[in-house]
LUMPADREN-585937 format. One record per atom (N, C-alpha, C, O): residue number from 1; residue in one letter; atom name; x, y, z. Coordinates in nm, 3 decimals. Layout:
BEGIN
+-----+------+------+---------+---------+---------+
|  nr | rest | atom |      c1 |      c2 |      c3 |
+-----+------+------+---------+---------+---------+
| NUM |    A |   CA |       X |       Y |       Z |
...
+-----+------+------+---------+---------+---------+
This chain:
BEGIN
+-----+------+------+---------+---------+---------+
|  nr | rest | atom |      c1 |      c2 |      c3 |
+-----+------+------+---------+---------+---------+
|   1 |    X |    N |   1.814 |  -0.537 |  -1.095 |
|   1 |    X |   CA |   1.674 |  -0.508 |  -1.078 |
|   1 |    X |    C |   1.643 |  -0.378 |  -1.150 |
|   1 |    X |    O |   1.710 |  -0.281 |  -1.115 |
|   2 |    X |    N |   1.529 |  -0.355 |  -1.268 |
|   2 |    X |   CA |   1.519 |  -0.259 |  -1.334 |
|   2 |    X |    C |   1.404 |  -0.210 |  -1.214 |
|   2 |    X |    O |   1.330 |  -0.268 |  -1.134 |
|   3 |    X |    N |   1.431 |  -0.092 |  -1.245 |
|   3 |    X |   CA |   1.350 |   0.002 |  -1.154 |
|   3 |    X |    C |   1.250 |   0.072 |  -1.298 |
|   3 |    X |    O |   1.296 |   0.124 |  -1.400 |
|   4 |    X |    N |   1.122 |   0.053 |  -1.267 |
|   4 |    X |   CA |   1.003 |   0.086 |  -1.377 |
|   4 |    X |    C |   1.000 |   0.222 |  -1.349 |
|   4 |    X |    O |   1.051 |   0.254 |  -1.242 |
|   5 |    X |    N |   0.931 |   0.349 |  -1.450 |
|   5 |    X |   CA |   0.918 |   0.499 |  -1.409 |
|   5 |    X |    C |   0.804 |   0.495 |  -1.347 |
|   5 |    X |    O |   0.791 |   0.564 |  -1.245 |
|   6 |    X |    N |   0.699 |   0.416 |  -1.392 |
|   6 |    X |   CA |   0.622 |   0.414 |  -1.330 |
|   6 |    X |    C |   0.601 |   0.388 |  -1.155 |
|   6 |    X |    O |   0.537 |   0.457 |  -1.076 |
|   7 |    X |    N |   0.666 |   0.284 |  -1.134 |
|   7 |    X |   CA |   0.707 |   0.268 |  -0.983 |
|   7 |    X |    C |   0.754 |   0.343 |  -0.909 |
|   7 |    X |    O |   0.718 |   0.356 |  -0.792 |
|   8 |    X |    N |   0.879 |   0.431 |  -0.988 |
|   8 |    X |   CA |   0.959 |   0.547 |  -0.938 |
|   8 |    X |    C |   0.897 |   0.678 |  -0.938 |
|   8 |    X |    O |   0.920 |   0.768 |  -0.858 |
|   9 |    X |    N |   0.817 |   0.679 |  -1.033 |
|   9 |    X |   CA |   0.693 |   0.816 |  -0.979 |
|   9 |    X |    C |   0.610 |   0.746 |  -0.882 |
|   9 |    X |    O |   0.633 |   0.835 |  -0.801 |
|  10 |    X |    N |   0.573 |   0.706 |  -0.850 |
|  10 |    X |   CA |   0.425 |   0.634 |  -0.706 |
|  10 |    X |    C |   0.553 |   0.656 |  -0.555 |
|  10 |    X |    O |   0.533 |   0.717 |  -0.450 |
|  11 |    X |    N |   0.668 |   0.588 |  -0.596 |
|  11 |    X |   CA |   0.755 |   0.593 |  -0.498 |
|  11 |    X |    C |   0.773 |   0.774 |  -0.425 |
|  11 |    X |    O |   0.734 |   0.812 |  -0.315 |
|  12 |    X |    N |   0.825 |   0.833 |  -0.503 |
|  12 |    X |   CA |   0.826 |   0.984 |  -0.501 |
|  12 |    X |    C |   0.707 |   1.057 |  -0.438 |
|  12 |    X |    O |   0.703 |   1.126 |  -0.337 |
|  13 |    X |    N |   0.607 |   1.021 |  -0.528 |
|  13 |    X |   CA |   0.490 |   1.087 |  -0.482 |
|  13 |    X |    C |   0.447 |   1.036 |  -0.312 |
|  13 |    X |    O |   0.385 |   1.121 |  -0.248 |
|  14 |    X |    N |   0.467 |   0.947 |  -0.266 |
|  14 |    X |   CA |   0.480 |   0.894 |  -0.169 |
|  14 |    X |    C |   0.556 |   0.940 |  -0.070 |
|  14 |    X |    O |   0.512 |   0.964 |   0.042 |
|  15 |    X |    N |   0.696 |   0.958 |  -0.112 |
|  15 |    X |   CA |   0.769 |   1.020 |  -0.028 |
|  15 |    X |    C |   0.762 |   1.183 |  -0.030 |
|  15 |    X |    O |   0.813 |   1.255 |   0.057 |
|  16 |    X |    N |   0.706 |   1.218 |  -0.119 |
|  16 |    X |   CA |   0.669 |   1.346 |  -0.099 |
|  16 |    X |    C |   0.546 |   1.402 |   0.018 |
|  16 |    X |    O |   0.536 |   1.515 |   0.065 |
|  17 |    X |    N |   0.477 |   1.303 |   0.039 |
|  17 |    X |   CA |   0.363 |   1.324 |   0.092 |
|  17 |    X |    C |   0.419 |   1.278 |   0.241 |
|  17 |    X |    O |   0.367 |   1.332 |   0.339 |
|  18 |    X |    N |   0.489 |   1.212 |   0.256 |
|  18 |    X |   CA |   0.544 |   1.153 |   0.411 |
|  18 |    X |    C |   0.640 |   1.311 |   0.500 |
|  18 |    X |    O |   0.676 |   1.321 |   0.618 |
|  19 |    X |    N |   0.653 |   1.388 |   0.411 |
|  19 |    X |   CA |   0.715 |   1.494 |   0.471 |
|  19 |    X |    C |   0.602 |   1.598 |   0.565 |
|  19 |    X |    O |   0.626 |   1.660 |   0.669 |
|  20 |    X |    N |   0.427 |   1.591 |   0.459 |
|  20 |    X |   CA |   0.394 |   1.667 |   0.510 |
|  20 |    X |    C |   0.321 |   1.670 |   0.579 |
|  20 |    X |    O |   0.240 |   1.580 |   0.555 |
|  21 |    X |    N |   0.281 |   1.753 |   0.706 |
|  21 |    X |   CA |   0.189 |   1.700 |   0.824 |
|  21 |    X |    C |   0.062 |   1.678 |   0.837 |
|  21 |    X |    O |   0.018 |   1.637 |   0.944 |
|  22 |    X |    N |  -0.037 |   1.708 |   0.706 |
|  22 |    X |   CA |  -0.156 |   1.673 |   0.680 |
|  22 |    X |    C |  -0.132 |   1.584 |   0.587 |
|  22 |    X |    O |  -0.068 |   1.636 |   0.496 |
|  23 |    X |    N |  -0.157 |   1.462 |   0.565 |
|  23 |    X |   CA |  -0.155 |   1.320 |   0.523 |
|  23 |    X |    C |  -0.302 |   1.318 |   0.490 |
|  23 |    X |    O |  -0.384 |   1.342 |   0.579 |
|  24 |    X |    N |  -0.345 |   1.289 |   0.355 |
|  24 |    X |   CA |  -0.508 |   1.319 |   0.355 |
|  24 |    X |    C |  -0.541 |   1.117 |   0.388 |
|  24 |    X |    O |  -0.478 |   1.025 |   0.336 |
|  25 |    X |    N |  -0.653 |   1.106 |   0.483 |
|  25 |    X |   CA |  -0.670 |   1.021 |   0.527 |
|  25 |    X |    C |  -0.610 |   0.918 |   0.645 |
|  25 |    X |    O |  -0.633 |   0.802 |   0.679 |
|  26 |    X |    N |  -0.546 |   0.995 |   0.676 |
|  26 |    X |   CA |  -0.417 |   0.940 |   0.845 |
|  26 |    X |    C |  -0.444 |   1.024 |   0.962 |
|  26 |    X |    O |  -0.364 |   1.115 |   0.983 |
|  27 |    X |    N |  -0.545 |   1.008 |   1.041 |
|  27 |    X |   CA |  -0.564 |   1.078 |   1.141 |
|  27 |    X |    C |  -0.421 |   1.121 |   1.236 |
|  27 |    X |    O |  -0.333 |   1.035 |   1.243 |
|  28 |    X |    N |  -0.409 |   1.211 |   1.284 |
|  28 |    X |   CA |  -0.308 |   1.202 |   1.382 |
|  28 |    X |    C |  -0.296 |   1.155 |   1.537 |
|  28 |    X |    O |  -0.370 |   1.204 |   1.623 |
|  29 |    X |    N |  -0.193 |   1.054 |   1.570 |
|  29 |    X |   CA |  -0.217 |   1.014 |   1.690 |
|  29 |    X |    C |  -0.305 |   1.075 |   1.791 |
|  29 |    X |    O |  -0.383 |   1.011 |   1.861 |
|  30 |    X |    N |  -0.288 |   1.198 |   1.796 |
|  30 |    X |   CA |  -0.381 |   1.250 |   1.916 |
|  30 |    X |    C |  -0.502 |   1.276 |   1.904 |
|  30 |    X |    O |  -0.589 |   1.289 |   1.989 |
|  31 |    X |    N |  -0.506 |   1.285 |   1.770 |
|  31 |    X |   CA |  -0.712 |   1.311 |   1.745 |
|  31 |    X |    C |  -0.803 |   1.192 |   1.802 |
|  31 |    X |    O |  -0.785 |   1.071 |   1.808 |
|  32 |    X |    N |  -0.891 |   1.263 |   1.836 |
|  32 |    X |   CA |  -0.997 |   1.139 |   1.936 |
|  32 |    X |    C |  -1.051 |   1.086 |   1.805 |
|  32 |    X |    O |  -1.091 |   1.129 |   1.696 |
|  33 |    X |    N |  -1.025 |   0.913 |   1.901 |
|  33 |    X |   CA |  -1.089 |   0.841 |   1.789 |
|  33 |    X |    C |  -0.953 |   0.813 |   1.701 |
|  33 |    X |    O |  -0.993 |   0.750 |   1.603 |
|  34 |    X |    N |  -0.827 |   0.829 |   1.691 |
|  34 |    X |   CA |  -0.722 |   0.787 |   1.572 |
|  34 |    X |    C |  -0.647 |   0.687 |   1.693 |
|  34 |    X |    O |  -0.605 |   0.733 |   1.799 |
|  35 |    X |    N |  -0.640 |   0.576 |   1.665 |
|  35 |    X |   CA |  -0.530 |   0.495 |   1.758 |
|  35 |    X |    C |  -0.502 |   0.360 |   1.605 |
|  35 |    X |    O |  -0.535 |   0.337 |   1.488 |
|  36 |    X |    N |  -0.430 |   0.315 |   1.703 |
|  36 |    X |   CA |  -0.343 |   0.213 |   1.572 |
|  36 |    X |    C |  -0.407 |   0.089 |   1.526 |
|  36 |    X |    O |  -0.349 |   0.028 |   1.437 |
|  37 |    X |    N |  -0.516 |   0.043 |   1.571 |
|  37 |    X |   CA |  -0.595 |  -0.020 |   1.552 |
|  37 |    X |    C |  -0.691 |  -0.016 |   1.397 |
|  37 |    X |    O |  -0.705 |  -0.091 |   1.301 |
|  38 |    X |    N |  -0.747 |   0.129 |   1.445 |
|  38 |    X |   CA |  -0.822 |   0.211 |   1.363 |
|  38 |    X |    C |  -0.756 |   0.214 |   1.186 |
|  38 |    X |    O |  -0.799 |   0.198 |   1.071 |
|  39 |    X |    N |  -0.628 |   0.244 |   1.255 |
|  39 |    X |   CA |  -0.522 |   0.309 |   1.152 |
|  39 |    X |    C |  -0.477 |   0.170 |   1.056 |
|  39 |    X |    O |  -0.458 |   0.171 |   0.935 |
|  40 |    X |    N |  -0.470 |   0.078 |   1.127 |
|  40 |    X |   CA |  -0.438 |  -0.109 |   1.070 |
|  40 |    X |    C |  -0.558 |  -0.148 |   0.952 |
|  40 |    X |    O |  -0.557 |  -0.198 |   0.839 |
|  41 |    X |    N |  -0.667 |  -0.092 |   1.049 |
|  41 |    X |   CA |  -0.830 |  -0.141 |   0.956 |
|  41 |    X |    C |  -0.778 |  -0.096 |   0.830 |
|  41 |    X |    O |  -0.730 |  -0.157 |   0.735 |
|  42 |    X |    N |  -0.802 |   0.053 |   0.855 |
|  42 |    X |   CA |  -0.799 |   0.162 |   0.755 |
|  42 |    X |    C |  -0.705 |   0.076 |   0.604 |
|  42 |    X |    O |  -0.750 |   0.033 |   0.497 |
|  43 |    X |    N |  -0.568 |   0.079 |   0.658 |
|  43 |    X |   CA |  -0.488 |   0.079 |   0.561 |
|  43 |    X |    C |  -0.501 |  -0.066 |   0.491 |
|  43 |    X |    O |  -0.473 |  -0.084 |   0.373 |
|  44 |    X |    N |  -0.542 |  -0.153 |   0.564 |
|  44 |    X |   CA |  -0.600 |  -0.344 |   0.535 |
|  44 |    X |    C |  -0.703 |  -0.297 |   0.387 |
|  44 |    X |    O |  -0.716 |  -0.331 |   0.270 |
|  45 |    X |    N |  -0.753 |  -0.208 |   0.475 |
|  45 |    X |   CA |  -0.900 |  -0.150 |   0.346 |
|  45 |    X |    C |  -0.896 |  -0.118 |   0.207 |
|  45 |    X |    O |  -0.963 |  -0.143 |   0.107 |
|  46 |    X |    N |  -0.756 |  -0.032 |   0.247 |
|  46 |    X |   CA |  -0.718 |   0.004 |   0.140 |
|  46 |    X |    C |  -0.612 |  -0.041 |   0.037 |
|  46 |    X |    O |  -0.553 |   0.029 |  -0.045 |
|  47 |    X |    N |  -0.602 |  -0.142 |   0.054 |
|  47 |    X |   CA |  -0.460 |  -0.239 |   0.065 |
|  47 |    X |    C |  -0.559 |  -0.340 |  -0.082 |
|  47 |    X |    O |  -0.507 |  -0.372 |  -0.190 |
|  48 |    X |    N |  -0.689 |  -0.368 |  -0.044 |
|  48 |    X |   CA |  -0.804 |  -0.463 |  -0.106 |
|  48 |    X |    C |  -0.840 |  -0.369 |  -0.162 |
|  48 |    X |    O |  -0.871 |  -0.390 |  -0.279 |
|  49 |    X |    N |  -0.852 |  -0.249 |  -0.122 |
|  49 |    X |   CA |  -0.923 |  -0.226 |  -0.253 |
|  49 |    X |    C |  -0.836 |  -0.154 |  -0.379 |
|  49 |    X |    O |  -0.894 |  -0.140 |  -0.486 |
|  50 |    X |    N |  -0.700 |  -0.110 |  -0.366 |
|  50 |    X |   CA |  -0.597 |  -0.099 |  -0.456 |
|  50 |    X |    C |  -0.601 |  -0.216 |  -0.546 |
|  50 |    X |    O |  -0.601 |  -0.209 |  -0.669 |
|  51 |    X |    N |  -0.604 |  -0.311 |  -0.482 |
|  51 |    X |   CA |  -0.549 |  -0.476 |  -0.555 |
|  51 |    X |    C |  -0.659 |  -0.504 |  -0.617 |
|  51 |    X |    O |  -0.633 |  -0.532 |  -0.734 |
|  52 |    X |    N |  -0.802 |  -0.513 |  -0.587 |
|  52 |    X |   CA |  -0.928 |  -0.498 |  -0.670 |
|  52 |    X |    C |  -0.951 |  -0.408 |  -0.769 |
|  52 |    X |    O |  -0.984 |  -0.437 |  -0.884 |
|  53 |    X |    N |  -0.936 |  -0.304 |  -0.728 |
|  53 |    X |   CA |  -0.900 |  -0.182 |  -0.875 |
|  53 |    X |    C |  -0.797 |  -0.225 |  -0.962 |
|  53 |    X |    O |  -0.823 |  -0.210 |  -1.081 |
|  54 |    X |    N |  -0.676 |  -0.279 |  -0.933 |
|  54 |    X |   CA |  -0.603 |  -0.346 |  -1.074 |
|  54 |    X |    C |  -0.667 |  -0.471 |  -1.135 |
|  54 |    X |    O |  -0.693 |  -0.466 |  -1.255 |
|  55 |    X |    N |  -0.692 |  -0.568 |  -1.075 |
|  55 |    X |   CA |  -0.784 |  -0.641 |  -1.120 |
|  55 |    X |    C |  -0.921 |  -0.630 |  -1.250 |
|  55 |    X |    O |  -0.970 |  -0.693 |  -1.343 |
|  56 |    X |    N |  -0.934 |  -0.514 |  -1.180 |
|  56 |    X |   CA |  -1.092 |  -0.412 |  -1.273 |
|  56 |    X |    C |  -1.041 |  -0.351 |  -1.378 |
|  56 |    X |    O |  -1.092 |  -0.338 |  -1.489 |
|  57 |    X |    N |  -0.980 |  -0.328 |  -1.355 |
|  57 |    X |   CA |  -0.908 |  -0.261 |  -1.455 |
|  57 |    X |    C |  -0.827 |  -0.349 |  -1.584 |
|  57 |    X |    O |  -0.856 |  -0.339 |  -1.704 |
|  58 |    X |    N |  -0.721 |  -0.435 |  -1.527 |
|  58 |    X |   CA |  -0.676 |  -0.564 |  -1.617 |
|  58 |    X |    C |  -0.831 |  -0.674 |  -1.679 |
|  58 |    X |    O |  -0.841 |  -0.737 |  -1.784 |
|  59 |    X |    N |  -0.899 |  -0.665 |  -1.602 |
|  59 |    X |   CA |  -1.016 |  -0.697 |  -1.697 |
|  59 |    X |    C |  -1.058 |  -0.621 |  -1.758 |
|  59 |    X |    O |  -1.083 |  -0.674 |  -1.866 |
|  60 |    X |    N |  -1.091 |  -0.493 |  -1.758 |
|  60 |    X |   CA |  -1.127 |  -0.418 |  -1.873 |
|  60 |    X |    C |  -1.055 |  -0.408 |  -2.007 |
|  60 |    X |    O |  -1.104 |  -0.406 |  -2.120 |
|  61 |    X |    N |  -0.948 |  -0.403 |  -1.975 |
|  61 |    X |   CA |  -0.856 |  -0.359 |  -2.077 |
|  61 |    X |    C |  -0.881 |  -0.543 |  -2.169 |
|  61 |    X |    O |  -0.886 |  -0.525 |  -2.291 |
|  62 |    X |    N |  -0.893 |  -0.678 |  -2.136 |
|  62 |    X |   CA |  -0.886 |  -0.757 |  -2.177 |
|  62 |    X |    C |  -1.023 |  -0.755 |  -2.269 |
|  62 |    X |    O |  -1.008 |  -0.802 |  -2.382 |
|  63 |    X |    N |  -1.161 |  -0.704 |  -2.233 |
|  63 |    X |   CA |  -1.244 |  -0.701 |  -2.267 |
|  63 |    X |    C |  -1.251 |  -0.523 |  -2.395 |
|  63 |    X |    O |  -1.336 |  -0.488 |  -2.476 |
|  64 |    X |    N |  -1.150 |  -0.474 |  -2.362 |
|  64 |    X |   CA |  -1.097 |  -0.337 |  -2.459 |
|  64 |    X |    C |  -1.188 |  -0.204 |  -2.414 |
|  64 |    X |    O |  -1.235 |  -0.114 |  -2.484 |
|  65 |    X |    N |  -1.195 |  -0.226 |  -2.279 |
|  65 |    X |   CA |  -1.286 |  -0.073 |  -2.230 |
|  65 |    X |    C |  -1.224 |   0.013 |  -2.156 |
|  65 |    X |    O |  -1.269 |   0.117 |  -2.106 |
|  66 |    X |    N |  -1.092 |  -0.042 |  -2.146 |
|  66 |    X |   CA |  -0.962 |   0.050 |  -2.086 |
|  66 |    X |    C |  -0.895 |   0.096 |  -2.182 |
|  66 |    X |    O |  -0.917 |   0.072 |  -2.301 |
|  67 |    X |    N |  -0.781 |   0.188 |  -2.123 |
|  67 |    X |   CA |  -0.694 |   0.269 |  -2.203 |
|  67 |    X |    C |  -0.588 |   0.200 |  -2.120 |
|  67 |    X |    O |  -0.586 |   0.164 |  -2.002 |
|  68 |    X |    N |  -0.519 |   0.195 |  -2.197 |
|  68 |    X |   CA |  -0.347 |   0.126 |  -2.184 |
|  68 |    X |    C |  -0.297 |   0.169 |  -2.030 |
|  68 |    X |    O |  -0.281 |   0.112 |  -1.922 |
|  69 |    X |    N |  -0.283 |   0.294 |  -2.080 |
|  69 |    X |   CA |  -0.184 |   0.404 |  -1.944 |
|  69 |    X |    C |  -0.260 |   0.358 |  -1.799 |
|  69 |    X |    O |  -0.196 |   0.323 |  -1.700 |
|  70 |    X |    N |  -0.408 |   0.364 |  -1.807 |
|  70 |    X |   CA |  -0.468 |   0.371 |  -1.690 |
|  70 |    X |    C |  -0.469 |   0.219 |  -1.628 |
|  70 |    X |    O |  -0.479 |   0.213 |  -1.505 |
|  71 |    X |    N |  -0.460 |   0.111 |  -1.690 |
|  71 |    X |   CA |  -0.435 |  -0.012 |  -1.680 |
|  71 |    X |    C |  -0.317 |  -0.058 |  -1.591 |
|  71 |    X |    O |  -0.316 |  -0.119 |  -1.484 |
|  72 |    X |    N |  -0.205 |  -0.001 |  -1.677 |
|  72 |    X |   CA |  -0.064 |   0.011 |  -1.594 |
|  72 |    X |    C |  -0.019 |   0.066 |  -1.491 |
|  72 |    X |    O |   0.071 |   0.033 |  -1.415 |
|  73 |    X |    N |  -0.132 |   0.209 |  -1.495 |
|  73 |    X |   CA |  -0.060 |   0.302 |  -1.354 |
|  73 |    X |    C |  -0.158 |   0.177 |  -1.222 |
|  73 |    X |    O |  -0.103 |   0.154 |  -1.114 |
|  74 |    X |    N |  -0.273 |   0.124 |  -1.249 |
|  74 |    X |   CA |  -0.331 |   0.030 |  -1.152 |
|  74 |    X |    C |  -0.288 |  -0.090 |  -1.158 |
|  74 |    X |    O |  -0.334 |  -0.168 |  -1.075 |
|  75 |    X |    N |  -0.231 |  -0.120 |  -1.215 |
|  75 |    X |   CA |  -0.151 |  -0.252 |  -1.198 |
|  75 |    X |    C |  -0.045 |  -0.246 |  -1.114 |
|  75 |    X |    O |  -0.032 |  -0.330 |  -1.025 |
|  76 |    X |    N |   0.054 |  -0.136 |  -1.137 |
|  76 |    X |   CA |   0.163 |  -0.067 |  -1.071 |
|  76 |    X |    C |   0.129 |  -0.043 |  -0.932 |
|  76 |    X |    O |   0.202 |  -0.076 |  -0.838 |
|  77 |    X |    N |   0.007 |   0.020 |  -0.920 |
|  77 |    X |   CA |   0.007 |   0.047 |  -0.799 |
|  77 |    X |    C |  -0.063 |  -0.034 |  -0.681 |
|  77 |    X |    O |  -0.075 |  -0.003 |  -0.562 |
|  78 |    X |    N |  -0.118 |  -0.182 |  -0.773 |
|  78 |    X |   CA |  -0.145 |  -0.315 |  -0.701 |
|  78 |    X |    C |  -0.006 |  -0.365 |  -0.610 |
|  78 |    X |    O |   0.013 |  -0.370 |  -0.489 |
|  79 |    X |    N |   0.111 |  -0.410 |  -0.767 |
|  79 |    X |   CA |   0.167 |  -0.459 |  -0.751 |
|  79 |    X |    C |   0.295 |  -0.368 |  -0.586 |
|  79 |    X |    O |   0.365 |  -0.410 |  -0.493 |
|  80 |    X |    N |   0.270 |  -0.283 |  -0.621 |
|  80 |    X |   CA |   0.352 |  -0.197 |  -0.538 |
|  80 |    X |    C |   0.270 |  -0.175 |  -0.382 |
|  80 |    X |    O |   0.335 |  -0.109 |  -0.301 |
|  81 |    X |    N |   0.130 |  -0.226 |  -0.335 |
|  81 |    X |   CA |   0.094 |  -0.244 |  -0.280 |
|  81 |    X |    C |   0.096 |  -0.356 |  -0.186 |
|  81 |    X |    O |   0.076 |  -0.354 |  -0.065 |
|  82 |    X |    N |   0.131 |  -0.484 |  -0.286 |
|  82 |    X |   CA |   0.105 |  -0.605 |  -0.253 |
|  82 |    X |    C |   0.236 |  -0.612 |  -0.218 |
|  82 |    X |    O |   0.250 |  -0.699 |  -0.131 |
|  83 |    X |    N |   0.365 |  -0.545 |  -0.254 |
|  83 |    X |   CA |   0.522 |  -0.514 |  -0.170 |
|  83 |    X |    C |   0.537 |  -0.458 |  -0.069 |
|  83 |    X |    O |   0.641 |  -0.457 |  -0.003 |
|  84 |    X |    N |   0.448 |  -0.411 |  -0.048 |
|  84 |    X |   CA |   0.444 |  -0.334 |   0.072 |
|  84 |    X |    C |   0.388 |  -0.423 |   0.241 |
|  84 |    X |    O |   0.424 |  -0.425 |   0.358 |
|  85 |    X |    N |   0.266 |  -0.496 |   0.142 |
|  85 |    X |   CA |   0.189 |  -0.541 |   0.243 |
|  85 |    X |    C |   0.272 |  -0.700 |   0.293 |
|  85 |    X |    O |   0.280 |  -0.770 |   0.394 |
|  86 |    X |    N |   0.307 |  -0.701 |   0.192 |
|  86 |    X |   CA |   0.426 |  -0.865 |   0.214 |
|  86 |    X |    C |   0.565 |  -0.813 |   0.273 |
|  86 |    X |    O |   0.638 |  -0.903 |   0.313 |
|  87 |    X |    N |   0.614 |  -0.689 |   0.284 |
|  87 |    X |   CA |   0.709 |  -0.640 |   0.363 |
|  87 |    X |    C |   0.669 |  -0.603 |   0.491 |
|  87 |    X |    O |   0.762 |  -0.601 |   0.572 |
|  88 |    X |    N |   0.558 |  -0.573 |   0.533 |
|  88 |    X |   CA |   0.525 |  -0.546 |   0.650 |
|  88 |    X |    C |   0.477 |  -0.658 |   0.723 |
|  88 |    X |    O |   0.476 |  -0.647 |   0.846 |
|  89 |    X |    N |   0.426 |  -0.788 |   0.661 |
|  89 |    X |   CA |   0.380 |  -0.888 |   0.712 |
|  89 |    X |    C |   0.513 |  -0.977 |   0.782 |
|  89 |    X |    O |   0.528 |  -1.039 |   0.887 |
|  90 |    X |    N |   0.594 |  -0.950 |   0.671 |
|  90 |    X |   CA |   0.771 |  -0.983 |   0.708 |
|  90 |    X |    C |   0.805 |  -0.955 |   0.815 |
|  90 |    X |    O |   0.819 |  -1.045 |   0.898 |
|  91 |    X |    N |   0.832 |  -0.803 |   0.851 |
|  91 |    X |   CA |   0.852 |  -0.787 |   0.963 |
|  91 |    X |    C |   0.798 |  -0.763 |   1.069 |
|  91 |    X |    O |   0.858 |  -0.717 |   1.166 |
|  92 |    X |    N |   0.631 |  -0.804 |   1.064 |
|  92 |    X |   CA |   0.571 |  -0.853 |   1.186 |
|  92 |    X |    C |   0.656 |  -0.980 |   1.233 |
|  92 |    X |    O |   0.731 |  -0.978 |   1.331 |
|  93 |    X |    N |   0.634 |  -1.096 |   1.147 |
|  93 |    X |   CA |   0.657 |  -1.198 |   1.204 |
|  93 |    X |    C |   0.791 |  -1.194 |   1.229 |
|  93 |    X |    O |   0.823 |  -1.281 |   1.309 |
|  94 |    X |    N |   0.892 |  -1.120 |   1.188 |
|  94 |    X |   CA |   1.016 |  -1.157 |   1.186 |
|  94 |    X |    C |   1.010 |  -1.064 |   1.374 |
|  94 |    X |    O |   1.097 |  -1.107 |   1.450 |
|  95 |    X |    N |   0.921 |  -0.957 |   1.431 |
|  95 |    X |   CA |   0.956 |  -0.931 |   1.562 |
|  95 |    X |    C |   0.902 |  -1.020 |   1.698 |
|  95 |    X |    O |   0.944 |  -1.036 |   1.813 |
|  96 |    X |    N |   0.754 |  -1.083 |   1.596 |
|  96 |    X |   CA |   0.715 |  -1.199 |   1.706 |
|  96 |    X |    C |   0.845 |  -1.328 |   1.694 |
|  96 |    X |    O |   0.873 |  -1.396 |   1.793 |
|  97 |    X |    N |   0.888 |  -1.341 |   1.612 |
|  97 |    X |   CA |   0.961 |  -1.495 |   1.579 |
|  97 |    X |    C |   1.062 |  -1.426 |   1.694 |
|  97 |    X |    O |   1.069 |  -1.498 |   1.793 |
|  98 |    X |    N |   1.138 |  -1.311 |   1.704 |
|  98 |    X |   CA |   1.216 |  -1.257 |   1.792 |
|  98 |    X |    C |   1.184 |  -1.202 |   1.939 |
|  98 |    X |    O |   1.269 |  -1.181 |   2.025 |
|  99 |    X |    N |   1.068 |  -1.187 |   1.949 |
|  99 |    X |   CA |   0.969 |  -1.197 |   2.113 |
|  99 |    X |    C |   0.956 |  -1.346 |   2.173 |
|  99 |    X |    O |   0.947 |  -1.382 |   2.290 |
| 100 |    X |    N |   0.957 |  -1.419 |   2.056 |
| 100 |    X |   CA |   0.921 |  -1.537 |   2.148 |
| 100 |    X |    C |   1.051 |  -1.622 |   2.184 |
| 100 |    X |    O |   1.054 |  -1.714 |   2.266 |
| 101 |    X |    N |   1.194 |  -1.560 |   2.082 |
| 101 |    X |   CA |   1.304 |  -1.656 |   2.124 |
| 101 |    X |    C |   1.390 |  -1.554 |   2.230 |
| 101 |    X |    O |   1.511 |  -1.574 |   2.244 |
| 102 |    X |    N |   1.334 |  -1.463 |   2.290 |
| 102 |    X |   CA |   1.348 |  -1.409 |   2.420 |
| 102 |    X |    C |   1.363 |  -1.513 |   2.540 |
| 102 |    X |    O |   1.276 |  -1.600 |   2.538 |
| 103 |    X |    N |   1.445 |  -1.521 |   2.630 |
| 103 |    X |   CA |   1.445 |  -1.580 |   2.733 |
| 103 |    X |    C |   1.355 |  -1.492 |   2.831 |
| 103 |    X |    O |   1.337 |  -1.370 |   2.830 |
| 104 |    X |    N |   1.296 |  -1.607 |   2.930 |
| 104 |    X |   CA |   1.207 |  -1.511 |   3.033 |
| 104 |    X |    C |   1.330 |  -1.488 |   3.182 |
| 104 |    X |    O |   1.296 |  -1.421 |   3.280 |
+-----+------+------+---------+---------+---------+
């Protein structure tokens, strides 16, 4: 599996930001008004509209009103979105598929 630079900078920058305790846009559990609900919307939101911005973008560039670089870093960061959101959908179901073969 080639690992892209592009991927591997978004990755970084990511994990750089998970260290620090102001997260711009992640309320913190205790602030009134932040619960996990809220926090699910939020990130669903942003999840569509990452994947719509590559889209906008891969059409532009087809129509020639993009620049190369900016094309790719939103494509990248669709595609790296849409891994994320299919890994987490994974292991939802993979803890209900394991709640429900619980004995009562």
């Amino acid at each position: 599996m080639a690992v892209l630079p592009a991927a591997a900078a978004a990755a970084y920058q990511a994990a750089s930001q998970m260290g620090s305790t102001t997260t711009p846009g992640v309320a913190p559990a205790d602030a009134a008004g932040g619960n996990f609900g809220s926090f699910l919307t939020d990130a669903l939101k942003d999840s569509v509209a990452t994947m719509k911005h590559g889209e906008t973008m891969a059409t532009k560039q087809i129509a020639g009103q993009a620049d190369i670089v900016d094309v790719v870093q939103a494509v990248n960061a669709a595609e790296i979105t849409l891994d994320t959101v299919v890994a987490v959908r994974d292991k939802v179901v993979a803890a209900y598929q394991s709640i429900m073969n619980m004995p009562i």
